[in-house]
PDB file of N, CA, C and O in Angstrom:
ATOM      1  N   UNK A   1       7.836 101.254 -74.816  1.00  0.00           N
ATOM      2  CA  UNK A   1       8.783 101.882 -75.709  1.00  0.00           C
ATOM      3  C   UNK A   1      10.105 101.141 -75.733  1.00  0.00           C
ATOM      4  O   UNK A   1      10.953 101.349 -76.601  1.00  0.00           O
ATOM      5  N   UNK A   2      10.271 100.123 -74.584  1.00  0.00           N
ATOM      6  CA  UNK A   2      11.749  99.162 -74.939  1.00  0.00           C
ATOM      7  C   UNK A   2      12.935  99.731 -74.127  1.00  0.00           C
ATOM      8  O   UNK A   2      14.093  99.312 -74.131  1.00  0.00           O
ATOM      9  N   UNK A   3      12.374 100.868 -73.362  1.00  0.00           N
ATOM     10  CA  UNK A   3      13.608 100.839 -72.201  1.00  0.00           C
ATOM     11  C   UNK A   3      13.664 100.069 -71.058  1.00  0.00           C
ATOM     12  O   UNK A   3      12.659  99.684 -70.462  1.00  0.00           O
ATOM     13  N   UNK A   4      14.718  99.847 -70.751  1.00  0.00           N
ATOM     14  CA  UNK A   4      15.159  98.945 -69.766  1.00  0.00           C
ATOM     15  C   UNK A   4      16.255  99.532 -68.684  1.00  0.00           C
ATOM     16  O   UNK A   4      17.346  99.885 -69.132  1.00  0.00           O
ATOM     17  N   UNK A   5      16.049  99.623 -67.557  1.00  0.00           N
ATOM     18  CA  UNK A   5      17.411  99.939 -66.914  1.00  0.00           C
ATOM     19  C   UNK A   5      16.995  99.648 -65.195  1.00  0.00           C
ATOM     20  O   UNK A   5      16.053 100.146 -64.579  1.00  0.00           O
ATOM     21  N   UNK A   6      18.210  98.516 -64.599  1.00  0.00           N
ATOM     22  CA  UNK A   6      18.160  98.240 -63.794  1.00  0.00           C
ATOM     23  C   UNK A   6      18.025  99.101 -62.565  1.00  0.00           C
ATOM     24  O   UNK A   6      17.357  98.797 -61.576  1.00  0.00           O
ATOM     25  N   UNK A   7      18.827 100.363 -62.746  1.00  0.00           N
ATOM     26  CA  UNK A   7      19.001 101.072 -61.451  1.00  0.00           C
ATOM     27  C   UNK A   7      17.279 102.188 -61.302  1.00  0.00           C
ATOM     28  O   UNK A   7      16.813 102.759 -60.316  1.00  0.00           O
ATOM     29  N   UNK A   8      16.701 102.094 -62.898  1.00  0.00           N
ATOM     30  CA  UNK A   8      15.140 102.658 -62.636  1.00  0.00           C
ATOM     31  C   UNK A   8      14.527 101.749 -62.077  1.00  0.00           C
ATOM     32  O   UNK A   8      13.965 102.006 -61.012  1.00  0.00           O
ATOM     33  N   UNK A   9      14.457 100.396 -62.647  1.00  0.00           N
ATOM     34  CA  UNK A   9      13.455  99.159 -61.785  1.00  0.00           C
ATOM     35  C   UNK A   9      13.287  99.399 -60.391  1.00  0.00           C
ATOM     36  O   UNK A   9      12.254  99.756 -59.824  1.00  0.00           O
ATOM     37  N   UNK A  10      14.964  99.052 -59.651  1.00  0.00           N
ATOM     38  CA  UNK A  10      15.488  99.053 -58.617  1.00  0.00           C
ATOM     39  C   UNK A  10      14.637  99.974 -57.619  1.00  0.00           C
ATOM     40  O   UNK A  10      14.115  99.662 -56.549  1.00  0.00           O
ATOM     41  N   UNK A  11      14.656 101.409 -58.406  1.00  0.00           N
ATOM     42  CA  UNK A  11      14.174 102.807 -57.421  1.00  0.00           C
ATOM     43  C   UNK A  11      12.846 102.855 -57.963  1.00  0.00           C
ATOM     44  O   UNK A  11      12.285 103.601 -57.160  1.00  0.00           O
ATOM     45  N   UNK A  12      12.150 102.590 -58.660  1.00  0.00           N
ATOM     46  CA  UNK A  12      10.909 102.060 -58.824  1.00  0.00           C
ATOM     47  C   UNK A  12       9.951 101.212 -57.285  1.00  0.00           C
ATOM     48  O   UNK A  12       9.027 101.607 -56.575  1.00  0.00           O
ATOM     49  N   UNK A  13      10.902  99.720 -57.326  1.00  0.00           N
ATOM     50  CA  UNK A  13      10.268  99.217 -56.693  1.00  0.00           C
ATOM     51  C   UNK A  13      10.621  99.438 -55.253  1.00  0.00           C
ATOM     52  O   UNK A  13       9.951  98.798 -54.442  1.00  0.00           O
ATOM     53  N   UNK A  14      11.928 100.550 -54.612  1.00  0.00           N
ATOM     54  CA  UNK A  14      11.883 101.005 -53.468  1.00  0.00           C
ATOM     55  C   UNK A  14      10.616 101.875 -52.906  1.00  0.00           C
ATOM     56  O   UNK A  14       9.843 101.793 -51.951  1.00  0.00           O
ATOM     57  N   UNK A  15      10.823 102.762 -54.031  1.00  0.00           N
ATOM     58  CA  UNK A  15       9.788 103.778 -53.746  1.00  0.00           C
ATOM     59  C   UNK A  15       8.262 103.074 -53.431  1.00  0.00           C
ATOM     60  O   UNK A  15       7.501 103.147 -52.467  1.00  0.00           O
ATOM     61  N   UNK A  16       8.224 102.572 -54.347  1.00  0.00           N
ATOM     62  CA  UNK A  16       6.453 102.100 -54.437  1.00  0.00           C
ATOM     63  C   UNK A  16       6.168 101.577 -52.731  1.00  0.00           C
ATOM     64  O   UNK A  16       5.018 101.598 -52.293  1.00  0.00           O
ATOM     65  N   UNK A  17       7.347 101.116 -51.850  1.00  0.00           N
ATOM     66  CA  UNK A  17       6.896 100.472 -50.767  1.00  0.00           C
ATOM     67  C   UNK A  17       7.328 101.561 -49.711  1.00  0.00           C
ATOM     68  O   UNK A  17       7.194 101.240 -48.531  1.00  0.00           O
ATOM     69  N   UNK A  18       7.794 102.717 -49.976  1.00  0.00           N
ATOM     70  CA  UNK A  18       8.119 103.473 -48.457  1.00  0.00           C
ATOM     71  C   UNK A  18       6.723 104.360 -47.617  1.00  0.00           C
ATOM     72  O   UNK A  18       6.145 105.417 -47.868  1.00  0.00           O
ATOM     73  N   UNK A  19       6.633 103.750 -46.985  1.00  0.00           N
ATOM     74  CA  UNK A  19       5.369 104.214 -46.258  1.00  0.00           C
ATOM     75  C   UNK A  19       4.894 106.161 -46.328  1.00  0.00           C
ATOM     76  O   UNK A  19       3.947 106.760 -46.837  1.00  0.00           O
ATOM     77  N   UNK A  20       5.848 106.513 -45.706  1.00  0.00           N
ATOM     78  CA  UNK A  20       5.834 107.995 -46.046  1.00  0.00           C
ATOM     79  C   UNK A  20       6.250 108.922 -47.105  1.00  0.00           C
ATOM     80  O   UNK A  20       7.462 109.032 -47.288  1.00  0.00           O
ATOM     81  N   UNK A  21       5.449 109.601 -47.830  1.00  0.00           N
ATOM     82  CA  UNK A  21       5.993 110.403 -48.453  1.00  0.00           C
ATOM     83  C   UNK A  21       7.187 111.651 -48.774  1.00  0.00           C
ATOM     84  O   UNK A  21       7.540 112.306 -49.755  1.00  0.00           O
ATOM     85  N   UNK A  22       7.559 111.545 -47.339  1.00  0.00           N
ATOM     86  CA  UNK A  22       8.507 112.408 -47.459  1.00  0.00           C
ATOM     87  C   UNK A  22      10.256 111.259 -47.307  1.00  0.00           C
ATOM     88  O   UNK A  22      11.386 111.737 -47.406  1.00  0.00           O
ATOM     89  N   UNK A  23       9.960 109.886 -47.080  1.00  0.00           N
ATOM     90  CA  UNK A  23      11.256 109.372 -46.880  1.00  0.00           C
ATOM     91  C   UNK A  23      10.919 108.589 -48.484  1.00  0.00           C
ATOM     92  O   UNK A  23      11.719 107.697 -48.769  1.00  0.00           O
ATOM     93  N   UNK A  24      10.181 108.776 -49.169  1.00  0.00           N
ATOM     94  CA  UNK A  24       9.849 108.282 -50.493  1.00  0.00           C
ATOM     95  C   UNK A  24      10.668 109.251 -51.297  1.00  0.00           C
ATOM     96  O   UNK A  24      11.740 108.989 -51.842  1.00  0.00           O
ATOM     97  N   UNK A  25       9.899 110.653 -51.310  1.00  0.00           N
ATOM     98  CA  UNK A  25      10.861 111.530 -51.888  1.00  0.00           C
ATOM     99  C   UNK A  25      12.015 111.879 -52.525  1.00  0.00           C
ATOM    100  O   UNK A  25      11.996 112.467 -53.607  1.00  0.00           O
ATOM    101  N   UNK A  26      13.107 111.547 -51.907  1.00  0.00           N
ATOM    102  CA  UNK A  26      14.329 111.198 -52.343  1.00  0.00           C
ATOM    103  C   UNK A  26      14.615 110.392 -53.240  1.00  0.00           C
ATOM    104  O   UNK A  26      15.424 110.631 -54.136  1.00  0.00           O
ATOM    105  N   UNK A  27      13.765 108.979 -53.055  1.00  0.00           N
ATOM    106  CA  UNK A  27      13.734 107.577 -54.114  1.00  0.00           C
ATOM    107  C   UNK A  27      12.987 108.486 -55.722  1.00  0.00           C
ATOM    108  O   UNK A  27      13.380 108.430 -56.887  1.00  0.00           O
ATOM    109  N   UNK A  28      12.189 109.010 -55.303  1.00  0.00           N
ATOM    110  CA  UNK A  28      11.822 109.719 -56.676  1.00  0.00           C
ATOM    111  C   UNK A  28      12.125 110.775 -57.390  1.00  0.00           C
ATOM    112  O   UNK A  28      11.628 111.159 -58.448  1.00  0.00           O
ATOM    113  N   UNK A  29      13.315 111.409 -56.494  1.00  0.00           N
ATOM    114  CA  UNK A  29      13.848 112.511 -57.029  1.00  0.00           C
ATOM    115  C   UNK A  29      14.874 112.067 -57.729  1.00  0.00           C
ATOM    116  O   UNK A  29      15.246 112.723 -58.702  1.00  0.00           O
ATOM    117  N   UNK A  30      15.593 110.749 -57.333  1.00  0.00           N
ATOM    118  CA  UNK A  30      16.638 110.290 -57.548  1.00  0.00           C
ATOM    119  C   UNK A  30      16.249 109.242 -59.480  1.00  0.00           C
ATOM    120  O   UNK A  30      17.078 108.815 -60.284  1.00  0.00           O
ATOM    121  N   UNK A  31      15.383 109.215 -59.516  1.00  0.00           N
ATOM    122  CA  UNK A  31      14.237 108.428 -60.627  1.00  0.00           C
ATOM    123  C   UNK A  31      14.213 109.076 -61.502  1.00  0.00           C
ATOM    124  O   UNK A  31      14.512 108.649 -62.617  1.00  0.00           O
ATOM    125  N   UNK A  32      13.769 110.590 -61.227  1.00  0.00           N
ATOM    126  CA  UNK A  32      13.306 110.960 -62.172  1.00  0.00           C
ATOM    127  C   UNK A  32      14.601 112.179 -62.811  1.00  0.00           C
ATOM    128  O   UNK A  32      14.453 112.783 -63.873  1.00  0.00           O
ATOM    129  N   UNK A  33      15.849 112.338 -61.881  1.00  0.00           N
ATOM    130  CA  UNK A  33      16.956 112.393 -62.383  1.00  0.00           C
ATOM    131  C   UNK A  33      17.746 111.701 -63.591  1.00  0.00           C
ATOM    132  O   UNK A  33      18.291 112.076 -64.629  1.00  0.00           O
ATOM    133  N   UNK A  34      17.493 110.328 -62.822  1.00  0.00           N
ATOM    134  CA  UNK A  34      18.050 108.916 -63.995  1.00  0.00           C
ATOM    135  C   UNK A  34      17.087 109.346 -65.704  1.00  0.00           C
ATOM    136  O   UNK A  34      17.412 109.474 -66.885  1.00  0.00           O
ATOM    137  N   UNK A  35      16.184 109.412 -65.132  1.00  0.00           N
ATOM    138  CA  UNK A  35      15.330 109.690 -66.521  1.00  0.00           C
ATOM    139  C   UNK A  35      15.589 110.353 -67.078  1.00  0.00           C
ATOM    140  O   UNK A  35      15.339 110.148 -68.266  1.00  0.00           O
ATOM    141  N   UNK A  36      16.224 111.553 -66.751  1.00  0.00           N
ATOM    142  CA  UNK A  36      16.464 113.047 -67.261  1.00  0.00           C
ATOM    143  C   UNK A  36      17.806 112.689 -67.556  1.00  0.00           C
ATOM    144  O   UNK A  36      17.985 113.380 -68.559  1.00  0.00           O
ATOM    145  N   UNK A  37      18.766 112.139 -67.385  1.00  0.00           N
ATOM    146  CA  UNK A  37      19.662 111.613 -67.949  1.00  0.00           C
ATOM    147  C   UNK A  37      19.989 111.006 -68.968  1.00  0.00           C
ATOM    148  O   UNK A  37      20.631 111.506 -69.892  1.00  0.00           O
ATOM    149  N   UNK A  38      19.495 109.606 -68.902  1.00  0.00           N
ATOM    150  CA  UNK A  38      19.175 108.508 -69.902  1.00  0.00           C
ATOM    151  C   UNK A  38      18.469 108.704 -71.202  1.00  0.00           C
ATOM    152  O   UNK A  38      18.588 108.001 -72.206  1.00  0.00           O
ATOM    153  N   UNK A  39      17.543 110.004 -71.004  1.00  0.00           N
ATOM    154  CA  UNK A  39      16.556 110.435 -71.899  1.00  0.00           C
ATOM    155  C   UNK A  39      16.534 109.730 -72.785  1.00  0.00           C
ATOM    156  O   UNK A  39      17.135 109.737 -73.859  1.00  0.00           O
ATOM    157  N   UNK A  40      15.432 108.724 -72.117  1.00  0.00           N
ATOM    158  CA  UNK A  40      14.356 107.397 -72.776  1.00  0.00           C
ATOM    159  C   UNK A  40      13.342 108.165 -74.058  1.00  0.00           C
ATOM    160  O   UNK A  40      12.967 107.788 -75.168  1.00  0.00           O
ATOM    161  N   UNK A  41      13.213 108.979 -73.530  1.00  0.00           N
ATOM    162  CA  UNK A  41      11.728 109.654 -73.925  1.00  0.00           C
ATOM    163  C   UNK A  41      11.362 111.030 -74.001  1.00  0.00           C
ATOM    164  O   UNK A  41      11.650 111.404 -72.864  1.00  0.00           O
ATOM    165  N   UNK A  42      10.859 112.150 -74.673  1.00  0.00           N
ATOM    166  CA  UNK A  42      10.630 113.345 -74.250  1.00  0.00           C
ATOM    167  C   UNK A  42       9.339 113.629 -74.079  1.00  0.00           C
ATOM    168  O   UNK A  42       8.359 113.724 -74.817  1.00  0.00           O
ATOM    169  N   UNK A  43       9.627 113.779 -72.572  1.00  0.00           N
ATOM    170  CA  UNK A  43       8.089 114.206 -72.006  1.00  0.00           C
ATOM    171  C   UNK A  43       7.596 115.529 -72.256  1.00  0.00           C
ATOM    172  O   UNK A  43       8.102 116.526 -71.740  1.00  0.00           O
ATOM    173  N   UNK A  44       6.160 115.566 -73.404  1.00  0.00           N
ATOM    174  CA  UNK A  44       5.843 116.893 -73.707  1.00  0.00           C
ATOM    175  C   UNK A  44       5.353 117.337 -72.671  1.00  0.00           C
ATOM    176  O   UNK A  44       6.128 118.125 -72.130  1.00  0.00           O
ATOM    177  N   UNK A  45       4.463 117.204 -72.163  1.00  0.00           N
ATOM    178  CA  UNK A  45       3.904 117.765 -71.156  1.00  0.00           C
ATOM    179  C   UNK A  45       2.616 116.313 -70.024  1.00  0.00           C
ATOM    180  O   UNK A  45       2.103 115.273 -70.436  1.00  0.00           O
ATOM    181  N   UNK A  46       2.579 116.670 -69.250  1.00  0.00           N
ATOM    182  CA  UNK A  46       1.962 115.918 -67.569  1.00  0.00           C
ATOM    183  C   UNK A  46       0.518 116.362 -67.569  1.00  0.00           C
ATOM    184  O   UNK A  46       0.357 117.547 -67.278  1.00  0.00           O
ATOM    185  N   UNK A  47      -0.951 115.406 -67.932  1.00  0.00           N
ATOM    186  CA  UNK A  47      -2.075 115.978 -67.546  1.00  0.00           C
ATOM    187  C   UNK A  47      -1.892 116.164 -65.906  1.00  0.00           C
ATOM    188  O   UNK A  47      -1.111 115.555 -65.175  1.00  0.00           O
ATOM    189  N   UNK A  48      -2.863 117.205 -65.553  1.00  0.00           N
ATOM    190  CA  UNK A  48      -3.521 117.584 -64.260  1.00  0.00           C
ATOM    191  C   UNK A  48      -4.158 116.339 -64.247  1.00  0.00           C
ATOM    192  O   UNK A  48      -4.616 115.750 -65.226  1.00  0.00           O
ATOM    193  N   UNK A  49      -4.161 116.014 -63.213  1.00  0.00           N
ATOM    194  CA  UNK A  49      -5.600 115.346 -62.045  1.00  0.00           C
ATOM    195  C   UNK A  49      -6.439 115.608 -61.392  1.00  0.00           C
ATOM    196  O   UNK A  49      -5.858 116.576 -60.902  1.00  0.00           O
ATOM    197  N   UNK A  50      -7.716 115.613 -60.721  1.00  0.00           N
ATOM    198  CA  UNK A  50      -8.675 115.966 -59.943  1.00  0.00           C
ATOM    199  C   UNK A  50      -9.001 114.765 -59.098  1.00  0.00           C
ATOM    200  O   UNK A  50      -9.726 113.823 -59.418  1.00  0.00           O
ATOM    201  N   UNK A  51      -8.458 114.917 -58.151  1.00  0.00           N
ATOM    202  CA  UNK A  51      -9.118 113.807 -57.269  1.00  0.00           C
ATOM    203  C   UNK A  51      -9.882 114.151 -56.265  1.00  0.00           C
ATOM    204  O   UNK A  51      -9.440 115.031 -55.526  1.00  0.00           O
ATOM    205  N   UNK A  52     -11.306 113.525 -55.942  1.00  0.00           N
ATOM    206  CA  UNK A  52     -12.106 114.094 -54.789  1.00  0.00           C
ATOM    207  C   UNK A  52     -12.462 113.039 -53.918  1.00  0.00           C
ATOM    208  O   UNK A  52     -12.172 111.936 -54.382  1.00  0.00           O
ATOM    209  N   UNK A  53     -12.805 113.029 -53.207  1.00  0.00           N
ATOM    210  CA  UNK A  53     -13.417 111.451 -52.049  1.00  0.00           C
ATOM    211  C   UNK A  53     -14.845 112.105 -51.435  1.00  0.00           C
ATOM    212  O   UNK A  53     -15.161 113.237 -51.069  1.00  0.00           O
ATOM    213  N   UNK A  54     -15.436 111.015 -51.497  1.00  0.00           N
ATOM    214  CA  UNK A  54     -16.623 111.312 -50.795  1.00  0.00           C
ATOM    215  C   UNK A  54     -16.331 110.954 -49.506  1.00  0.00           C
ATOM    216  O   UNK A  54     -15.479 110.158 -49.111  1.00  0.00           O
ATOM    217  N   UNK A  55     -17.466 111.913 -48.608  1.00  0.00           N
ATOM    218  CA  UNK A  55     -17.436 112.439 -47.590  1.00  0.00           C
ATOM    219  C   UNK A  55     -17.575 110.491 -46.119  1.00  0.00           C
ATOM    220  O   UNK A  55     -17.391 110.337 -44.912  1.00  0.00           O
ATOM    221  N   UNK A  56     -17.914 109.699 -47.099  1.00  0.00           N
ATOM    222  CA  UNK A  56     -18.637 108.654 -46.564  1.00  0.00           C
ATOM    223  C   UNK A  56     -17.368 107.832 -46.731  1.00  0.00           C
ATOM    224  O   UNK A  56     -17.369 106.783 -46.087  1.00  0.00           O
ATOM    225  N   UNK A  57     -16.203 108.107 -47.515  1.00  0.00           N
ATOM    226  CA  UNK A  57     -14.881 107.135 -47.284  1.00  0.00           C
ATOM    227  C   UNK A  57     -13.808 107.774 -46.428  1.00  0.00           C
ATOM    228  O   UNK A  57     -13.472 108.957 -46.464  1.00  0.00           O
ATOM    229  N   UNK A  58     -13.331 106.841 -45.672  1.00  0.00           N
ATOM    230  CA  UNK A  58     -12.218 107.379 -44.600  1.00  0.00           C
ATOM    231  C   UNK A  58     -11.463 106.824 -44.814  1.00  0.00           C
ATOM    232  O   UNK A  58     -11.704 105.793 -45.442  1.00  0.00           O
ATOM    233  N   UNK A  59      -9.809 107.183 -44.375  1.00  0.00           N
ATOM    234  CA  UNK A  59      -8.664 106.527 -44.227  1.00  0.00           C
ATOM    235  C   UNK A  59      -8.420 106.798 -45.312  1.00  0.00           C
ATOM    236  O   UNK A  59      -8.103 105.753 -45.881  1.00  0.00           O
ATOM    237  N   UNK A  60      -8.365 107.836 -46.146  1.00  0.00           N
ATOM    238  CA  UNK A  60      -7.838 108.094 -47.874  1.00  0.00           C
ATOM    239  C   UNK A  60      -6.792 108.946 -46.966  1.00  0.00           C
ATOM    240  O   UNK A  60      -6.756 109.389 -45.818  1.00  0.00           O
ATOM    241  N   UNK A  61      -5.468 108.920 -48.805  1.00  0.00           N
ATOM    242  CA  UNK A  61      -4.583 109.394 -48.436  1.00  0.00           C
ATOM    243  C   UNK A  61      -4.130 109.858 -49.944  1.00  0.00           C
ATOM    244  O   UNK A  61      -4.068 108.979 -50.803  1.00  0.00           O
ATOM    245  N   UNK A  62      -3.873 110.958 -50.225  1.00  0.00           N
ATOM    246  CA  UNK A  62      -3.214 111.289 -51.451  1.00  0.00           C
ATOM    247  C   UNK A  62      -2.299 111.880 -51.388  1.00  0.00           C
ATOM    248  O   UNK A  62      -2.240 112.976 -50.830  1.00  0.00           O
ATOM    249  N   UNK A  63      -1.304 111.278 -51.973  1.00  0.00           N
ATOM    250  CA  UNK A  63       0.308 111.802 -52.061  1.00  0.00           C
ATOM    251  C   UNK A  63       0.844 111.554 -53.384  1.00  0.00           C
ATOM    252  O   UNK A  63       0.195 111.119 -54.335  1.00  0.00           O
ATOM    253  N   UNK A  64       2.307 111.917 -53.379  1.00  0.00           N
ATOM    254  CA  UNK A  64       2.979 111.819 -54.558  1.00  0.00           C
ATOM    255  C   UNK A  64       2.775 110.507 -55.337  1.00  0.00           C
ATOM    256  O   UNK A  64       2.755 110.546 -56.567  1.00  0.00           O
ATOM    257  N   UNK A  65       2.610 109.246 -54.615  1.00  0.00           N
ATOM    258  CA  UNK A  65       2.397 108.023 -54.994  1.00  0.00           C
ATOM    259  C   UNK A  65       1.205 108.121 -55.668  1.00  0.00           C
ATOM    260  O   UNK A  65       1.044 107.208 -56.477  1.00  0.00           O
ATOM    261  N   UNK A  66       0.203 109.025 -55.596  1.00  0.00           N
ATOM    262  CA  UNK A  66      -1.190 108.804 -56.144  1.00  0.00           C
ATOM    263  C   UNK A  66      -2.241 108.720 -55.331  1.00  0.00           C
ATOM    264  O   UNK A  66      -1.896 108.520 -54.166  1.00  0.00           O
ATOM    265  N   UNK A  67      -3.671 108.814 -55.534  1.00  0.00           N
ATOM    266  CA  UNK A  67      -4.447 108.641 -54.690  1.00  0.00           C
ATOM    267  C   UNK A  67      -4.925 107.120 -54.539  1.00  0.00           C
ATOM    268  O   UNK A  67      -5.887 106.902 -53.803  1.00  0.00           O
ATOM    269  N   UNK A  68      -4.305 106.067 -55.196  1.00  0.00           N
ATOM    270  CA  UNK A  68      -4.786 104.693 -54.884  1.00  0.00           C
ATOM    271  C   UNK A  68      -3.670 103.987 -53.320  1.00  0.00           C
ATOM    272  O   UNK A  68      -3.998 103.099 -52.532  1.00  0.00           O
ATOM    273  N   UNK A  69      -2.542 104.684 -53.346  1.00  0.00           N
ATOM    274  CA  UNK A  69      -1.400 104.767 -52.243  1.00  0.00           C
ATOM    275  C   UNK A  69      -2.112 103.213 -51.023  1.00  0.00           C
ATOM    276  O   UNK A  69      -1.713 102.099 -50.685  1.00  0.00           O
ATOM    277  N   UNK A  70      -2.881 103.772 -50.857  1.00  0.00           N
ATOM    278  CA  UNK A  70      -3.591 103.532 -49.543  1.00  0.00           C
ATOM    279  C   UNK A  70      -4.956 103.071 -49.307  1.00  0.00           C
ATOM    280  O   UNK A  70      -5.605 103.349 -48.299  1.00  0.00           O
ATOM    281  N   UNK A  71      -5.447 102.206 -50.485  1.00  0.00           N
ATOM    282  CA  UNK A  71      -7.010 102.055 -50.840  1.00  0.00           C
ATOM    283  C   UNK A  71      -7.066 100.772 -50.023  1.00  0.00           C
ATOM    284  O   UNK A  71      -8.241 100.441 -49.862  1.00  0.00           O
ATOM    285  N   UNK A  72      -5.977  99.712 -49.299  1.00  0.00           N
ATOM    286  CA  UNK A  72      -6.436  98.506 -48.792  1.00  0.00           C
ATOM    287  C   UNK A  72      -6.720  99.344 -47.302  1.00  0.00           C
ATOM    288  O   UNK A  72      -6.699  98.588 -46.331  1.00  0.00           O
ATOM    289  N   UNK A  73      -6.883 100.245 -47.108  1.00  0.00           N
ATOM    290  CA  UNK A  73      -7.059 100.807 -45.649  1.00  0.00           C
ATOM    291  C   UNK A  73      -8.420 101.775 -45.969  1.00  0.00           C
ATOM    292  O   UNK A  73      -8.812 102.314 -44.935  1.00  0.00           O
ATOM    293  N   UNK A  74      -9.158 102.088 -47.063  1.00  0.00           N
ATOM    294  CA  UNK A  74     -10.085 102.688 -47.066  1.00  0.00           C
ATOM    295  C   UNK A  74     -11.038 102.049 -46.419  1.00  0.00           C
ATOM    296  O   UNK A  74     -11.128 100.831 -46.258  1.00  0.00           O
ATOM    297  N   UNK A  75     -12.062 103.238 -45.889  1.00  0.00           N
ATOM    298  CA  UNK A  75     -13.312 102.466 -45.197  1.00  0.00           C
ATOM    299  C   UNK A  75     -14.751 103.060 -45.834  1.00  0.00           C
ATOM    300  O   UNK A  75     -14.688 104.112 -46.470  1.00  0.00           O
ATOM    301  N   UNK A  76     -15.833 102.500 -45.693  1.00  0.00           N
ATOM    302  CA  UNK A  76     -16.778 102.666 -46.158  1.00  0.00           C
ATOM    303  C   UNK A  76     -17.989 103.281 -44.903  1.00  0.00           C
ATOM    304  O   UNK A  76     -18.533 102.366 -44.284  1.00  0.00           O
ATOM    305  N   UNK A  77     -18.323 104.379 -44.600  1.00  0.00           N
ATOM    306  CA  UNK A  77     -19.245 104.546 -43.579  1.00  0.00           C
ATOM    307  C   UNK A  77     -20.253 104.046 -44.079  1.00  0.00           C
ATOM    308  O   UNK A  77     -20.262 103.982 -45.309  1.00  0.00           O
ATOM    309  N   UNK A  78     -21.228 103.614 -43.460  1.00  0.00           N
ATOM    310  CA  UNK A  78     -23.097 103.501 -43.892  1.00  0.00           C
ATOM    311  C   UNK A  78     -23.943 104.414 -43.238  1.00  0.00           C
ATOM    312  O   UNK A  78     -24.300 104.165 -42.086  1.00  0.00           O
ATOM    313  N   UNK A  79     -24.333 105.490 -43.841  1.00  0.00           N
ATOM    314  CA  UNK A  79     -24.918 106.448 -42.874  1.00  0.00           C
ATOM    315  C   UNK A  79     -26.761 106.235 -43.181  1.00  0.00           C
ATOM    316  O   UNK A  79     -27.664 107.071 -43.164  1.00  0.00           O
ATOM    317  N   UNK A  80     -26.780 104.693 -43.457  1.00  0.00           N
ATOM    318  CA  UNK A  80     -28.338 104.468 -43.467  1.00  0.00           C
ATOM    319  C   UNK A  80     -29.304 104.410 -42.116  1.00  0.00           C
ATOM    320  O   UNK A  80     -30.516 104.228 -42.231  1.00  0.00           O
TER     321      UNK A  80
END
């Protein structure tokens, strides 16, 4: 859509790297303030998600970041 703004990039690319979700938090509260400010865009409305994991992958993690957060640490059991 052609927006641009340094101080979203900025808290963009903090957030994306803070390990925990709760010291992330702040970086995205602070984001999605700027947004609500700047009003780039009017957000009608946010689909739902469904995310499930099978029982045979470990080390998943779903948080505010999403459920891909943490996929270079997923594991694969073989229960052959």
């Amino acid at each position: 859509m052609g927006f641009a703004n340094s101080k979203i990039d900025s808290l963009l690319d903090k957030a994306k790297t803070v390990s925990s979700a709760e010291n992330a938090q702040p970086l995205w509260d602070k984001f999605q303030k700027t947004i609500l400010d700047q009003s780039p865009y009017t957000f009608l409305y946010i689909p739902d998600h469904l995310s499930a994991v099978n029982h045979n992958l470990t080390n998943t993690s779903i948080d505010i970041r999403g459920f891909l957060n943490n996929s270079h640490e997923w594991q694969l059991i073989d229960e052959r």
